[in-house]
C-alpha positions in Angstrom: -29.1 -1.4 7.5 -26.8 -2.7 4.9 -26.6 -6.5 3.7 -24.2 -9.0 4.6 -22.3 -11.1 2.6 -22.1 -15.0 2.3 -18.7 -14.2 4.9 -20.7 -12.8 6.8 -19.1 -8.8 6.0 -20.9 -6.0 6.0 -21.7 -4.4 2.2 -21.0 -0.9 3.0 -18.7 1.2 0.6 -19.8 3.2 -2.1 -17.9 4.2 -4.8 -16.9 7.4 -2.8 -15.1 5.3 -0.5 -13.7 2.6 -2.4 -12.0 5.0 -4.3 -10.6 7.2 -1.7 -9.7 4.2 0.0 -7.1 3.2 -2.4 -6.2 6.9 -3.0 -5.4 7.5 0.2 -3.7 3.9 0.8 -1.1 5.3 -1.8 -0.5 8.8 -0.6 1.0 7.9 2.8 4.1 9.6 4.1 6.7 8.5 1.7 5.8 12.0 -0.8 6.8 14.2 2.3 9.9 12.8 3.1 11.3 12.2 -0.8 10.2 15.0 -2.3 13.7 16.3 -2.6 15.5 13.1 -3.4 13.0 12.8 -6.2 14.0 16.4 -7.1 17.8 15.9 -6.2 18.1 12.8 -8.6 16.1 13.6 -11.2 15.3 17.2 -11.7 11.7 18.8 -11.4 10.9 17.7 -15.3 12.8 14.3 -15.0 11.2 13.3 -11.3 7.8 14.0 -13.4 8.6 11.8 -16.3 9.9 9.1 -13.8 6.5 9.1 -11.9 4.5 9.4 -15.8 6.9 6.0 -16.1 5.7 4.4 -12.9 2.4 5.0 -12.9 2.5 3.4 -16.4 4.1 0.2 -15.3 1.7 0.1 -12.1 -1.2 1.0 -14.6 -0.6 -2.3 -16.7 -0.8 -4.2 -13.2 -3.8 -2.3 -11.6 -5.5 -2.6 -15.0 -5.1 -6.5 -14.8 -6.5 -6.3 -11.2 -9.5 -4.0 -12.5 -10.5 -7.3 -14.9 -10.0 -9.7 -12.3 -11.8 -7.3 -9.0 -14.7 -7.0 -11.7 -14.9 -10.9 -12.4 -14.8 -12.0 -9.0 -15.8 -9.3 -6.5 -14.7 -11.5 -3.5 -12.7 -10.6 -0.1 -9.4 -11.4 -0.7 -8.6 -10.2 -4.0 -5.2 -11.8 -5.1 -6.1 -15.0 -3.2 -9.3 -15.4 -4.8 -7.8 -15.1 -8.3 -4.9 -16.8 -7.9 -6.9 -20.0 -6.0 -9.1 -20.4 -9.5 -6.5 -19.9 -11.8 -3.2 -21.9 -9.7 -5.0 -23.9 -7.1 -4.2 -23.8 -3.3 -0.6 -24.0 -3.1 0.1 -21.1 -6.0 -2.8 -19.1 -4.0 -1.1 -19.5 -0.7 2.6 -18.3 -1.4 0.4 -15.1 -3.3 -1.5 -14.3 -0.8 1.7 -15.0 2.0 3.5 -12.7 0.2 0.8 -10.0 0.3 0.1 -9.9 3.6 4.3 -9.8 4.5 4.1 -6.5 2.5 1.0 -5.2 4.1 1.7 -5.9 7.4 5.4 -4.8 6.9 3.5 -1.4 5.8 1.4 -1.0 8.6 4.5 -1.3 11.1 6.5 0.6 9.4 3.4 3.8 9.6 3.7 3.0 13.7 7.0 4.4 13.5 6.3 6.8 11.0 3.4 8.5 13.1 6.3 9.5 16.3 8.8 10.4 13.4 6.2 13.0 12.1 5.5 14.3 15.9 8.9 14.6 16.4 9.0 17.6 13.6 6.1 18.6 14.5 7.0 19.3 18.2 10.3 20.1 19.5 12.0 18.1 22.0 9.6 15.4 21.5 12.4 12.8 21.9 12.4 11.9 25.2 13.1 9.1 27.7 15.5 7.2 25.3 15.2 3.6 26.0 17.7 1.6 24.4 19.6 1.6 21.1 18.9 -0.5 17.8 21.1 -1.5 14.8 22.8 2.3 15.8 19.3 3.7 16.2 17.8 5.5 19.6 13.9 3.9 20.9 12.4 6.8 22.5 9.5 6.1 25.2 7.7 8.8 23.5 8.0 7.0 20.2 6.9 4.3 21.8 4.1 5.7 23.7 2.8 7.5 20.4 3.0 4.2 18.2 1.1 2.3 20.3 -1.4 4.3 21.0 -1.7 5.5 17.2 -2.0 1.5 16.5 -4.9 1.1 19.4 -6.8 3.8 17.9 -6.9 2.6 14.1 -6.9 -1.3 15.3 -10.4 -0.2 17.1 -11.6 2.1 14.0 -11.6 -1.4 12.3 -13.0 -3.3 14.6 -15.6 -1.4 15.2 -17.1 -1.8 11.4 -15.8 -0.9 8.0 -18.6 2.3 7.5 -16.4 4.2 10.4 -13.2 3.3 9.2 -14.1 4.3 5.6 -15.5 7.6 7.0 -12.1 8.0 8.7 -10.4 8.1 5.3 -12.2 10.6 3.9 -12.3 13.2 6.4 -8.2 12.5 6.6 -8.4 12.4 3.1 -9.4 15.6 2.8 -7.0 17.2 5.2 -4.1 15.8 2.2 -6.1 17.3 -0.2 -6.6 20.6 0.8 -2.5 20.7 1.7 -1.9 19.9 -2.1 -3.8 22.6 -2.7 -2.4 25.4 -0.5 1.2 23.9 -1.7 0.0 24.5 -5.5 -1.0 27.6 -5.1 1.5 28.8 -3.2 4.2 27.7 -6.1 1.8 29.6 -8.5 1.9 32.7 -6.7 4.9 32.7 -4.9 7.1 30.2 -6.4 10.1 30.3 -8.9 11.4 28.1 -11.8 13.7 25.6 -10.2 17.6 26.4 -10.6 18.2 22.3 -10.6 18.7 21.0 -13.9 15.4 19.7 -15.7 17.0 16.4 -15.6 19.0 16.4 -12.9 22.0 13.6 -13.1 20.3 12.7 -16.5 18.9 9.5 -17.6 20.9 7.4 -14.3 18.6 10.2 -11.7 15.7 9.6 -13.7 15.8 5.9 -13.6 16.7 6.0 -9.8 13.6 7.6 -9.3 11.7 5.2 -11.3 12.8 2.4 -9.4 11.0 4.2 -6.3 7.9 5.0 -8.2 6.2 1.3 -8.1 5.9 1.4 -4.3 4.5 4.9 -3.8 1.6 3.5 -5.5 1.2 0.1 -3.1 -2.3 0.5 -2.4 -4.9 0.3 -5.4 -4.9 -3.1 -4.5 -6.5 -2.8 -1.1 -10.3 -2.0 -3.7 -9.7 -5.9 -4.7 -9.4 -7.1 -0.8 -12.5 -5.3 0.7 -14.3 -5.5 -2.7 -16.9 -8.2 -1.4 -17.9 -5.0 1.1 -18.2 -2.9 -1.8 -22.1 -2.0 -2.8 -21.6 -0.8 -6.1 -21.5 -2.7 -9.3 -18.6 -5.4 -10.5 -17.5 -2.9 -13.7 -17.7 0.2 -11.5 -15.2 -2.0 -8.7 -12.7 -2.5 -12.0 -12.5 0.8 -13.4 -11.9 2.5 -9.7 -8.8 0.8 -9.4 -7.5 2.4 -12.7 -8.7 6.2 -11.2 -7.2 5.6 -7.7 -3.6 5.0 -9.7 -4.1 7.8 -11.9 -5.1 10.1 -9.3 -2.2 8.9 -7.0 -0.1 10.1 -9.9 -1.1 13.2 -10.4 -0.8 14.0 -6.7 2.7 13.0 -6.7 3.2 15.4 -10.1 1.9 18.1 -8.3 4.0 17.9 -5.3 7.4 17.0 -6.9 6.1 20.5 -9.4 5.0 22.6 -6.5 8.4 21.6 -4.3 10.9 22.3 -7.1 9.4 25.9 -7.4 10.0 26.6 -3.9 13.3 25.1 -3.0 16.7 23.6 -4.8 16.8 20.0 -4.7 20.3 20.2 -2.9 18.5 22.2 -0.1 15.0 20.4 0.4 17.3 16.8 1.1 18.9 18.5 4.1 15.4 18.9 5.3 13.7 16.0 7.4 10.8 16.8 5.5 11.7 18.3 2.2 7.4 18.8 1.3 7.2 20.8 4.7 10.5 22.9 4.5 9.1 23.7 0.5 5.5 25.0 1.7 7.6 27.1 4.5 9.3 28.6 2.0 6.2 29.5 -0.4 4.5 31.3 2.3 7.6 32.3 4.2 6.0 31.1 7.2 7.0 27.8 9.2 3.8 27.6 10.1 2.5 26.7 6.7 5.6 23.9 6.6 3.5 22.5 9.9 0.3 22.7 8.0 1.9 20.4 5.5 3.3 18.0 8.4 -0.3 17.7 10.0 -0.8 16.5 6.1 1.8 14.1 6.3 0.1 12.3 10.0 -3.0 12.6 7.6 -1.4 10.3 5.2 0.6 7.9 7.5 -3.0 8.0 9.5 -4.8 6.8 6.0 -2.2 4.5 4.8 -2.0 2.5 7.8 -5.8 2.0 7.8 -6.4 0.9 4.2 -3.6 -2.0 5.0 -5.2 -3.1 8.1 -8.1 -3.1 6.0 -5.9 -4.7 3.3 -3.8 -7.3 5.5 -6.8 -8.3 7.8 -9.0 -9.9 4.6 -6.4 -11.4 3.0 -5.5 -13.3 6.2 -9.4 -13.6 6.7 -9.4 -14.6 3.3 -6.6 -17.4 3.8 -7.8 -18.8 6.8 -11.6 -19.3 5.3 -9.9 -21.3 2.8 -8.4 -23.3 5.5 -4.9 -22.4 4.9 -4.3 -20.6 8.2 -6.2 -21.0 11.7 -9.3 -21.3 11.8 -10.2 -18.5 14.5 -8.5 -15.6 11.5 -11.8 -16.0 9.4 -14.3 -15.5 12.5 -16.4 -12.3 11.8 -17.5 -10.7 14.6 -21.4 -11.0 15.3 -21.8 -7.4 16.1 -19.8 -5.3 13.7 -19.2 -7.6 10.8 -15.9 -7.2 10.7 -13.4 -9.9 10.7 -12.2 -9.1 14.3 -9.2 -11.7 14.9 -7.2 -10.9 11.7 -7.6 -6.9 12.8 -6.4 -7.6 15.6 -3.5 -9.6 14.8 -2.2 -6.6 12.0 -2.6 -4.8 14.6 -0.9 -6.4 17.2 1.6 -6.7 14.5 2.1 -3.4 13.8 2.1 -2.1 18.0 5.3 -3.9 18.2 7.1 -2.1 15.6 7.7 1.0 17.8 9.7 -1.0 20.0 12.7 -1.6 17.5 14.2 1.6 16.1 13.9 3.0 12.7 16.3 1.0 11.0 15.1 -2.3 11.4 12.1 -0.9 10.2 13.6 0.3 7.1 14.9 -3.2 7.0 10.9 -4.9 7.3 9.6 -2.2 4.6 12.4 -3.2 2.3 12.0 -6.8 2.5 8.2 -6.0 2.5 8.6 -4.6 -1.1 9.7 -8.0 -2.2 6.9 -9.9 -1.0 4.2 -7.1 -3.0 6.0 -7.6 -6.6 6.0 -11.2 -6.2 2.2 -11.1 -5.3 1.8 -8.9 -8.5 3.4 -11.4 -10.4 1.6 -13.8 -9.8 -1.6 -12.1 -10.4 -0.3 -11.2 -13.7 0.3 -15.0 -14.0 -3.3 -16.1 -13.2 -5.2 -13.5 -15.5 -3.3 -15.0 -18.3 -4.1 -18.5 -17.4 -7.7 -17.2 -16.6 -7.7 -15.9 -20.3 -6.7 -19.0 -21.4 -7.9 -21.4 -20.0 -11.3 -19.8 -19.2 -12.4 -17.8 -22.5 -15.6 -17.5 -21.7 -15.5 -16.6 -17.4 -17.9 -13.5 -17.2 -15.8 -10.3 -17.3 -17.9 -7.4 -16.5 -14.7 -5.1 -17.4 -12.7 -6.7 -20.0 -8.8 -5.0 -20.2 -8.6 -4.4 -24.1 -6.0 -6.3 -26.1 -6.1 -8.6 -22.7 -3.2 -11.1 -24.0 -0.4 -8.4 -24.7 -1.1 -6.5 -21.8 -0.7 -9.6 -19.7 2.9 -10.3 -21.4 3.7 -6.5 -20.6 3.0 -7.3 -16.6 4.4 -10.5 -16.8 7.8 -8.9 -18.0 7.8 -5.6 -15.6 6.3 -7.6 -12.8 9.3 -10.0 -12.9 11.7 -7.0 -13.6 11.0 -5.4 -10.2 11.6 -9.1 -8.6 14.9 -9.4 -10.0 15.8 -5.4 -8.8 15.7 -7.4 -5.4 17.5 -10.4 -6.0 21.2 -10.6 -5.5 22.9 -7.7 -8.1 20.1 -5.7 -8.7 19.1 -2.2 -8.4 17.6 -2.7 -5.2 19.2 -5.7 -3.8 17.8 -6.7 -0.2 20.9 -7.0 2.1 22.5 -10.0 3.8 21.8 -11.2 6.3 18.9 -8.4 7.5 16.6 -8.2 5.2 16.9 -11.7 3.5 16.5 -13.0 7.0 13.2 -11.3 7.6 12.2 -12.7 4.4 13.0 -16.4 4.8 11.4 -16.2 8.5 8.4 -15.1 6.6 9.0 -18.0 4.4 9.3 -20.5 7.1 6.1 -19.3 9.0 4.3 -19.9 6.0 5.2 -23.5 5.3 5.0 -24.1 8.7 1.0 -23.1 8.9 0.1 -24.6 5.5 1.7 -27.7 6.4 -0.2 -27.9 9.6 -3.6 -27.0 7.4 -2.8 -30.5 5.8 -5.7 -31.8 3.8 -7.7 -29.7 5.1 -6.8 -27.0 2.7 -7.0 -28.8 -0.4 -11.0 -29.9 0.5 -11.9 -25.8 1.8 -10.4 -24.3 -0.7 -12.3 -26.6 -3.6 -15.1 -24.8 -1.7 -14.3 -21.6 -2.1 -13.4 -22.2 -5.9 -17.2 -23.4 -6.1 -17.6 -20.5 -4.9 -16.0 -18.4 -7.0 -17.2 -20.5 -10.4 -20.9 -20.4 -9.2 -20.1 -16.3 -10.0 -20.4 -16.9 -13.3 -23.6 -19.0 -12.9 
């Protein structure tokens, strides 16, 4: 039987799993369904440079979180760093802002998982219920979101060894699609008749800008990492792999879809990765085979960010920042059951609102994930600063400049939200979401009082005592 932790969470992932759960955190359902807007935009060479790009820019980040995961190997990951290096109130609005973009993930997969059965199986709309922002709620959707969210809400509760187990196995099912796509665009494939660089230098950096975001998920090894049974250097450096695997996933599917299809013709499909592997094997039923791999990646998304969401709430509430009941383990399973159930809950009413307003959660969601970043950025340079000597079982080389080089693309992406930029959230929608979110916040750290300021000089004992 594996040992608990001072939390009272179970230590049971390997190295095997903590990797492949941050792999397959990243490789959700977004690759199926831009494919050929990555190819459209940027051609089949410029879509790869643009992801070479991102997963540079995320690599300077996840390399800053491999330093900090290894230091302090605690559940919570950004709120444990940011608590020692800011104090309560800096922790709180990073970890806030986390867990809006991981719960804003997890609802947006419940919708995702009917959207996927609706290619999958004809005339699966049915029983339309009412219409949203333009948009049509299906009962089927519905039905299928809700259920989807029961069955990956219990796979959590029940302990973190089956829900770990889970994301291999649907791992796997991604991984062998990937394969059949690659060798299909080997064997039966074609050079693309796109442009290399499809609208030039303005396609390539559209598809930049989407790059960051296919890789939210390296930073779910840092939240479970007080689970993790492997040692503190080992925790670091897996974060680096799970981005540079991620990458080379993407590469291969943007590579193997450009040598099946124009990009013109794979945007006209719902699922541009599907309609590609169709057209490789001239079959539709190899485009299914690549759909099933597109559940498998909503299926192991959504679980790494109720994994994710549920310890960084767990996480704030032990530090007395949020009720009290979200950092209750449960006695049996070792999992911390209330938060689980709450991002759960969470995401089981997302079905009920249409697709667009989900579009409109996910995009305000983005905000709250760069901001988080930034500020982890922000507390490894105070760390190296004002703590020279903290034990850092992986050190990032050349530690200061790289922490100047997140600092700067880190508060790049912020601004692409803000009012002018590339990806500007819209008024009033999304920025409405966003300062609800806001006002929740204050609202339950207000209420924590005092209280906060005394548990959370706990957990930074804690944390310190690490280093003892």
């Amino acid at each position: 039987m594996s040992e608990t932790t001072q939390s009272g969470l179970e230590k049971a992932l390997g190295r095997k799993e903590m990797l492949i759960l941050a792999f397959g955190a990243m490789i959700g359902w977004g690759w199926i369904i831009l494919a050929g807007d990555w190819i459209h935009e940027g051609g089949p060479l410029g879509a790869i440079v643009a992801f070479l790009g991102g997963a540079f820019v995320v690599g300077i980040v996840a390399i800053i979180y491999s330093e900090l995961a290894a230091s302090m190997p605690l559940v919570g990951g950004e709120h444990v760093y940011s608590l020692r290096a800011l104090g309560p109130i800096g922790s709180f609005v990073c970890t806030w802002a986390i867990i809006f973009g991981y719960v804003t993930v997890a609802a947006f997969e419940a919708v995702a998982l009917p959207s996927a059965m609706a290619f999958i199986i004809p005339g699966f709309n049915a029983v339309p219920l009412w219409d949203i922002a333009g948009e049509p709620v299906y009962a089927t959707w519905v039905l299928v979101g809700v259920l989807g969210t029961i069955g990956i809400t219990y796979l959590n509760y029940i302990g973190i060894r089956i829900a770990a187990q889970f994301q291999i196995i649907m791992t796997l099912i991604i991984a062998f699609a990937g394969v059949v796509l690659i060798s299909g665009a080997i064997t039966n494939g074609h050079p693309s008749p796109d442009s290399a660089f499809g609208a030039g230098t303005a396609g390539i950096f559209t598809v930049v800008l989407m790059t960051p975001f296919m890789f939210v998920g390296f930073d779910v090894i840092p939240q479970s990492a007080e689970e993790a049974d492997i040692p503190a250097r080992t925790l670091g450096l897996l974060i680096i792999l799970s981005v540079g695997l991620a990458a080379v996933f993407y590469i291969a599917v943007i590579w193997g879809s450009s040598r099946a299809l124009p990009g013109s013709a794979l945007i006209d499909s719902s699922l541009p990765a599907a309609a590609a592997m169709a057209e490789l094997y001239d079959s539709p039923a190899a485009g299914q085979i690549m759909a099933l791999a597109g559940v498998a990646g909503i299926l192991t998304s959504w679980n790494a960010f109720i994994i994710g969401g549920s310890r960084a709430l767990f996480a704030l509430s032990e530090s007395g920042m949020i009720p009290a009941p979200l950092s209750k383990v449960h006695p049996e399973h070792n999992t911390p059951s209330n938060a689980i159930l709450l991002v759960g809950g969470l995401s089981a009413l997302a079905p009920f609102f249409g697709e667009q307003m989900l579009t409109w959660i996910v995009n305000a969601g983005g905000l709250g994930i760069v901001v988080a970043w930034f500020i982890v950025v922000v507390s490894f340079l105070v760390l190296r600063y004002r703590e020279p000597d903290m034990d850092r079982p992986y050190k990032v080389p050349a530690g200061p400049v790289v922490g100047i080089v997140g600092f700067v693309t880190t508060a790049i992406f912020i601004a692409l939200y803000l009012p002018g930029g590339q990806s500007a959230l819209l008024w009033p929608y999304e920025w409405l979401i966003v300062l609800g979110w806001c006002v929740l916040g204050v609202v339950l750290y207000a209420f924590s009082g005092e209280t906060s300021v005394e548990t959370a000089d706990e957990v930074v004992s804690r944390i310190e005592a690490l280093d003892e």
